[in-house]
MDAnalysis code that builds the backbone (N, CA, C; Angstrom):
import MDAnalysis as mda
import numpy as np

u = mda.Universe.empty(249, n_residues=83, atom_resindex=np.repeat(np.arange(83), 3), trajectory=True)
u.add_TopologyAttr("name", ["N", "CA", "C"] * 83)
u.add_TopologyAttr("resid", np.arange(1, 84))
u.add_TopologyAttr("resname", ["UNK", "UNK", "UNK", "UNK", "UNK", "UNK", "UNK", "UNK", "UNK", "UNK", "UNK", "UNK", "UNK", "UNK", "UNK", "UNK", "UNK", "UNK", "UNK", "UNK", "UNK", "UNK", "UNK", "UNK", "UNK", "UNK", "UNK", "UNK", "UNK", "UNK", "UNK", "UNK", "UNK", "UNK", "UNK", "UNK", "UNK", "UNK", "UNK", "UNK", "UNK", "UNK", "UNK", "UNK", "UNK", "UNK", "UNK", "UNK", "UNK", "UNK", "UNK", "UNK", "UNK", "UNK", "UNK", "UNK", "UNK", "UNK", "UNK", "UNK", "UNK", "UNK", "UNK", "UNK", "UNK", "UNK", "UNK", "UNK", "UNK", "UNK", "UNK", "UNK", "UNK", "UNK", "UNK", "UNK", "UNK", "UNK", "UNK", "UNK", "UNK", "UNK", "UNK"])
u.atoms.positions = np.array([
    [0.846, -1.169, 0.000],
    [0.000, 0.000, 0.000],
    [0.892, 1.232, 0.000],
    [0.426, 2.238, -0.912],
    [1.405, 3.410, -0.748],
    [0.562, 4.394, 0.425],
    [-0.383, 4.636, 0.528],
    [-0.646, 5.102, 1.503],
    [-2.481, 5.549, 1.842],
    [-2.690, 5.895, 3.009],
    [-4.363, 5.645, 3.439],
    [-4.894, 6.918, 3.536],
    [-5.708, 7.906, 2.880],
    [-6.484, 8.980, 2.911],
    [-7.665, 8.843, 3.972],
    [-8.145, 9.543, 4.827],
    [-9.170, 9.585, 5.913],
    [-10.118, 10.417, 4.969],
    [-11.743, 10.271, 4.889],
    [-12.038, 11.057, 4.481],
    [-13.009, 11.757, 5.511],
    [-13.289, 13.599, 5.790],
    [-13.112, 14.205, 6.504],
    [-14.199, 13.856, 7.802],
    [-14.771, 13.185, 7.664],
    [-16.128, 12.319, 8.540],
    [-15.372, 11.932, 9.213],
    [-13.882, 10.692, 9.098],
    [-13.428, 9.767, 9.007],
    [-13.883, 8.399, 9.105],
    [-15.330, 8.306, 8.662],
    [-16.128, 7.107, 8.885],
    [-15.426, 6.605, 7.385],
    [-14.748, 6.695, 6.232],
    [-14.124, 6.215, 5.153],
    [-12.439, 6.387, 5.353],
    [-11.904, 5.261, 4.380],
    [-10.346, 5.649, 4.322],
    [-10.506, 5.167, 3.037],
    [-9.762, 5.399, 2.259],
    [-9.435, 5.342, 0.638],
    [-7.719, 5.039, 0.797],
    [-7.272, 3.558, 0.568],
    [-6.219, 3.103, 0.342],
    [-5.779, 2.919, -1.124],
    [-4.681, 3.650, -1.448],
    [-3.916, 3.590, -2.663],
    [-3.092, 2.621, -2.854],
    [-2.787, 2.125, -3.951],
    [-1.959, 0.582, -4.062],
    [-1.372, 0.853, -5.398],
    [0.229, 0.807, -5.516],
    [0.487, 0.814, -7.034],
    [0.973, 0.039, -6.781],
    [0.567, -0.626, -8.247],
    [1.122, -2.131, -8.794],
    [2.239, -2.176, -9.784],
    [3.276, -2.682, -9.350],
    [4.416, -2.399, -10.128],
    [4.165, -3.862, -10.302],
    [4.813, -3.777, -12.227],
    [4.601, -5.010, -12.890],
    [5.538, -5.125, -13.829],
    [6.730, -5.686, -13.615],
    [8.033, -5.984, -14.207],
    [7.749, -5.967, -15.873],
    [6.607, -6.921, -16.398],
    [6.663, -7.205, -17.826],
    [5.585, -6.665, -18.472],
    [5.149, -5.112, -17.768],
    [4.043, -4.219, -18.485],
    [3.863, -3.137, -17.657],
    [3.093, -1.885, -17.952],
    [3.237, -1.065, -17.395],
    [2.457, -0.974, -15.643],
    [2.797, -0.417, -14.827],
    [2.084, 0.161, -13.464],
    [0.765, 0.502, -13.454],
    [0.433, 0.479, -12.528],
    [-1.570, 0.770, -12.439],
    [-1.335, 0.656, -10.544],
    [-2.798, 2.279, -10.963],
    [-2.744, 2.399, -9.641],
    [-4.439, 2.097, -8.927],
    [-4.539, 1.359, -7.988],
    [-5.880, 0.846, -7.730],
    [-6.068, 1.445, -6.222],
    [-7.177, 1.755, -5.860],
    [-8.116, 2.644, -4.537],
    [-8.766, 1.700, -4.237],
    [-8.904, 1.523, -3.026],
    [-9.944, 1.006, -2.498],
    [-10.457, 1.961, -1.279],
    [-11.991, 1.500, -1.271],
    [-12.822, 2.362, 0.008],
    [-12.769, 1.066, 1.262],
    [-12.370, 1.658, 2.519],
    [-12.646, 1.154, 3.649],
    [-13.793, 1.635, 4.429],
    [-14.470, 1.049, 4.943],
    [-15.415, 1.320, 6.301],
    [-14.709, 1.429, 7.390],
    [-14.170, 2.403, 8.190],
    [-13.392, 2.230, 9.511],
    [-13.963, 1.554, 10.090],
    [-15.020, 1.557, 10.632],
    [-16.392, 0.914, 11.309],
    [-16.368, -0.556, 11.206],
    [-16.293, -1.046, 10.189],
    [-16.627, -2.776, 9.937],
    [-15.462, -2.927, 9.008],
    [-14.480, -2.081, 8.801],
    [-13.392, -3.170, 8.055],
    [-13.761, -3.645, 6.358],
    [-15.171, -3.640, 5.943],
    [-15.191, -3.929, 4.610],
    [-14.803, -2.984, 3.563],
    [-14.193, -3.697, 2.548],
    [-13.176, -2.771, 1.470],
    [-14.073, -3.195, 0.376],
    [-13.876, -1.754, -0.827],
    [-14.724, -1.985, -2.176],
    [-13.246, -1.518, -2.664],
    [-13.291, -2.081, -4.067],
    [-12.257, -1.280, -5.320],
    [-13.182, -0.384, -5.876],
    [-12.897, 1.095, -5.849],
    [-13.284, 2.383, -6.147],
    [-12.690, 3.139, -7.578],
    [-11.018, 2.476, -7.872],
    [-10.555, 3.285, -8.757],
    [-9.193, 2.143, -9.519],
    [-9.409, 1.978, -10.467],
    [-8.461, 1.171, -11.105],
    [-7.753, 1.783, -12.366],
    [-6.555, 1.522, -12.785],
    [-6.040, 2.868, -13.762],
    [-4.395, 2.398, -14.390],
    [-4.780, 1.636, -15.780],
    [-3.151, 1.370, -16.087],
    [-2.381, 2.232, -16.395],
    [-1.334, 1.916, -16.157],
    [-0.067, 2.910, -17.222],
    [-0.128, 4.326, -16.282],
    [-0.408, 3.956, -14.947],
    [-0.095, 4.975, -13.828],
    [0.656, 4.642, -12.996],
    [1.678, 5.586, -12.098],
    [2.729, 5.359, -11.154],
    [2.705, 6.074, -9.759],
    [1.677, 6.916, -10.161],
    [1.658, 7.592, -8.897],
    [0.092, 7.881, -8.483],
    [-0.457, 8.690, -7.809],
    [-1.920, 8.979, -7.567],
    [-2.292, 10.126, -6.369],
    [-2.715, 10.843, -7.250],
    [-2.810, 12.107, -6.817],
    [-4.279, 12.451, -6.090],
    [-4.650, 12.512, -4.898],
    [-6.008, 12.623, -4.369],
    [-6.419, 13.686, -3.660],
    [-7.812, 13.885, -3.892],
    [-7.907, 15.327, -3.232],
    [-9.337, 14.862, -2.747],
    [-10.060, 15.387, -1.717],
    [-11.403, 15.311, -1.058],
    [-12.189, 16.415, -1.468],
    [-13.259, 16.609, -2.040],
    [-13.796, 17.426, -2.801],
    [-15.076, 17.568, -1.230],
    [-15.497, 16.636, -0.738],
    [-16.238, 16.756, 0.224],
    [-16.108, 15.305, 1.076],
    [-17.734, 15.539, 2.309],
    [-17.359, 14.147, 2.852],
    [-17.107, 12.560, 2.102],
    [-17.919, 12.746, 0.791],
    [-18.141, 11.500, 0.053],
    [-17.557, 11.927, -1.320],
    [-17.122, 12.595, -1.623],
    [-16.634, 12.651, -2.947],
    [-15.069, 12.969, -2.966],
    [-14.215, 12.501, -4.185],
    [-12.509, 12.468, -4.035],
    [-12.408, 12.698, -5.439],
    [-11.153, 12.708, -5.639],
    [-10.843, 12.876, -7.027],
    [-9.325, 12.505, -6.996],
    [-9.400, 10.848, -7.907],
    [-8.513, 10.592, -7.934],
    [-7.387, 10.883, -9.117],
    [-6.454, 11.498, -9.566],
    [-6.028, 11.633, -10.669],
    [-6.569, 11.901, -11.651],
    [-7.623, 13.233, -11.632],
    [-8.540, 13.950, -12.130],
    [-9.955, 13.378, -12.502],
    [-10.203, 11.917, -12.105],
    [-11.449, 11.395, -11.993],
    [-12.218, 11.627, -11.262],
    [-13.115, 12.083, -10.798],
    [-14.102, 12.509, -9.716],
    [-15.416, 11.728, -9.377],
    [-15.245, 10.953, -8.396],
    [-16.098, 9.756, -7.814],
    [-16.683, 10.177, -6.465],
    [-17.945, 9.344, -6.383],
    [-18.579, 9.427, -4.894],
    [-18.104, 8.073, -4.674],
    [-17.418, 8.100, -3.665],
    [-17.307, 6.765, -2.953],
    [-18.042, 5.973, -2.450],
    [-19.766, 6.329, -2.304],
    [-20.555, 5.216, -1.773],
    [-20.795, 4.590, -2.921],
    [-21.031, 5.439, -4.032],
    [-22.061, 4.347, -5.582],
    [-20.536, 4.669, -6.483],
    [-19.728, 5.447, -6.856],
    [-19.115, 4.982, -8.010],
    [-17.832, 4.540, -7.953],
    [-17.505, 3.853, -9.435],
    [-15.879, 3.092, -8.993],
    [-15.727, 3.588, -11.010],
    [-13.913, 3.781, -10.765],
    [-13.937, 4.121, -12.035],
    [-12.533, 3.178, -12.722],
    [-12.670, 1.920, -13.853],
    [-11.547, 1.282, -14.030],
    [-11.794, 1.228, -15.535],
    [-10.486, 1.823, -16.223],
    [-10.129, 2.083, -16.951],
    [-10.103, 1.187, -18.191],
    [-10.416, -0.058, -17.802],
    [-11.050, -1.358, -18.904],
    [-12.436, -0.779, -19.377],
    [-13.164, -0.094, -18.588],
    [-14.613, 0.060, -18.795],
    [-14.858, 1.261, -19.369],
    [-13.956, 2.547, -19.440],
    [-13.661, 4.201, -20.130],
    [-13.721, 3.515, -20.973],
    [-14.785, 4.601, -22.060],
    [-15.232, 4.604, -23.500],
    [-14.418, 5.654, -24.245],
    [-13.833, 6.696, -23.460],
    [-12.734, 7.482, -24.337],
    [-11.932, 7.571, -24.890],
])
C-alpha cells in the first residue's frame, strides 16, 4: 500500500496501491474502507499509472487523478472508459 487517505467524517479511508509489474506497465488501484466494519470496495483502477494524486472534494466525494467519484455508488476502471 502506498498510503491511506481519511475522508473528513473519518467514517471512510481510501487506500492507494500501485502495482508495479516488471513485464508491463504500473496501475494504480483505490480502495474504500469502512473504519467501522473493516469492509473494502475497489473504487478506482487505472493502467499505465505510477503515482496517484487525491484530493477530497467533500465528505463523500474524491478525485482521484482527475477522476471525480462518490465513494458510496461509483468506482472508475479504466477497462470500462469509452474514451
Amino acid at each position: 500500500m502506498l498510503y491511506s487517505n481519511n475522508n473528513p467524517t473519518v467514517e471512510y479511508r481510501v487506500n492507494i496501491y500501485i502495482c508495479r509489474n516488471s513485464l508491463s506497465e504500473d496501475a494504480v488501484r483505490a480502495e474504500k474502507e469502512n473504519t467501522e466494519n473493516g469492509k473494502r470496495r475497489n473504487i478506482y483502477w487505472c493502467y499505465r499509472q505510477s503515482d496517484a494524486k487525491i484530493k477530497w472534494v467533500d465528505n463523500y466525494e474524491i478525485v482521484i487523478n482527475g477522476e471525480k467519484l462518490n465513494i458510496l455508488n461509483d468506482s472508475y476502471d479504466w477497462r470500462k472508459d469509452k474514451n
